[in-house]
C-alpha positions as CSV (number, residue, x, y, z in Angstrom):
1,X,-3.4,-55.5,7.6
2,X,-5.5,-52.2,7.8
3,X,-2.6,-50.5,7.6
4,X,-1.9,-51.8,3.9
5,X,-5.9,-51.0,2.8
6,X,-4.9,-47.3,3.5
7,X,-1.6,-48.2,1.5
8,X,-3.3,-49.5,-1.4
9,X,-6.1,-47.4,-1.9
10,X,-3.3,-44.0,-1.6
11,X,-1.5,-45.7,-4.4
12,X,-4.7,-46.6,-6.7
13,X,-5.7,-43.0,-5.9
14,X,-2.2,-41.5,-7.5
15,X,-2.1,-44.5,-9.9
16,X,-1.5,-42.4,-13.0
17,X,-1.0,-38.6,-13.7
18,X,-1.4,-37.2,-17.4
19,X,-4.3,-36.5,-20.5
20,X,-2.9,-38.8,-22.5
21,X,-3.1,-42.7,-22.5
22,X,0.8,-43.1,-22.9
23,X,1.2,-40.5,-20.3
24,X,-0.7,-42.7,-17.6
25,X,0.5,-45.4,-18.8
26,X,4.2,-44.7,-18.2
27,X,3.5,-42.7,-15.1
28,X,0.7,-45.6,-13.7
29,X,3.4,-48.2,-14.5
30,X,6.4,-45.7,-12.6
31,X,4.2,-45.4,-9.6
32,X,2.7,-48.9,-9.6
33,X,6.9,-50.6,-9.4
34,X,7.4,-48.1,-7.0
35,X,4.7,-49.0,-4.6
36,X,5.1,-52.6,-5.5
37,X,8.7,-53.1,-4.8
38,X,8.1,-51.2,-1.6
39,X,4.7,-53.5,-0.8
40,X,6.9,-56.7,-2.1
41,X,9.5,-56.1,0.2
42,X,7.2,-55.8,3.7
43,X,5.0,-58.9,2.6
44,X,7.9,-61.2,1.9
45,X,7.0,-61.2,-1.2
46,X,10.5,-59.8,-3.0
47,X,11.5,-56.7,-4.0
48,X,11.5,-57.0,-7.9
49,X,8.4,-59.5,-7.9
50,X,6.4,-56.8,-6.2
51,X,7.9,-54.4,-8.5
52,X,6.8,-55.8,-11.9
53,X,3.5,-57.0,-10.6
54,X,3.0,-53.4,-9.5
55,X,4.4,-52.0,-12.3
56,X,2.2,-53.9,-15.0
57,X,-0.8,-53.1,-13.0
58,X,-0.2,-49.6,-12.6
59,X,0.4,-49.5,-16.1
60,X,-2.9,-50.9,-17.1
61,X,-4.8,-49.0,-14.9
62,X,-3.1,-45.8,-15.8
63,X,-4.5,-46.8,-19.2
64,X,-7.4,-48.0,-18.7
65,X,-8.3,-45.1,-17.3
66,X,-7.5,-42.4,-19.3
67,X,-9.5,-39.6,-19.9
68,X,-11.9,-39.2,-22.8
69,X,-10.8,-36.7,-25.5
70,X,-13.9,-35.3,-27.3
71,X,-13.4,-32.8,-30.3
72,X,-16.2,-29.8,-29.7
């Protein structure tokens, strides 16, 4: 079990790269599949379940947290 903590927080930590919010989005949703369909398929849970349940929360995350642009 500990073993997927240090899993999971690796992958929130690298969740989404880019400045813009349809940068992280893409990339937090590419990452998020990735990890999921890889996490799916050692829990059991299945390959492409884990892969769109990672992949729609890595895309809301990557979202979520996108930097804010303020215009000096």
């Amino acid at each position: 079990m500990g073993k997927y903590i240090v899993l999971a927080a690796i992958l929130v930590g690298t969740t989404a790269c880019g400045e813009t919010w349809g940068q992280r989005a893409v990339t937090g949703g590419a990452i998020g599949a990735g990890s999921g369909a890889v996490l799916g398929g050692v829990t059991g849970l299945g390959i492409l379940p884990g892969a769109l349940i990672g992949g729609i929360g890595g895309a809301g995350i990557g979202a979520a947290t996108a930097p804010k642009r303020y215009n000096d």
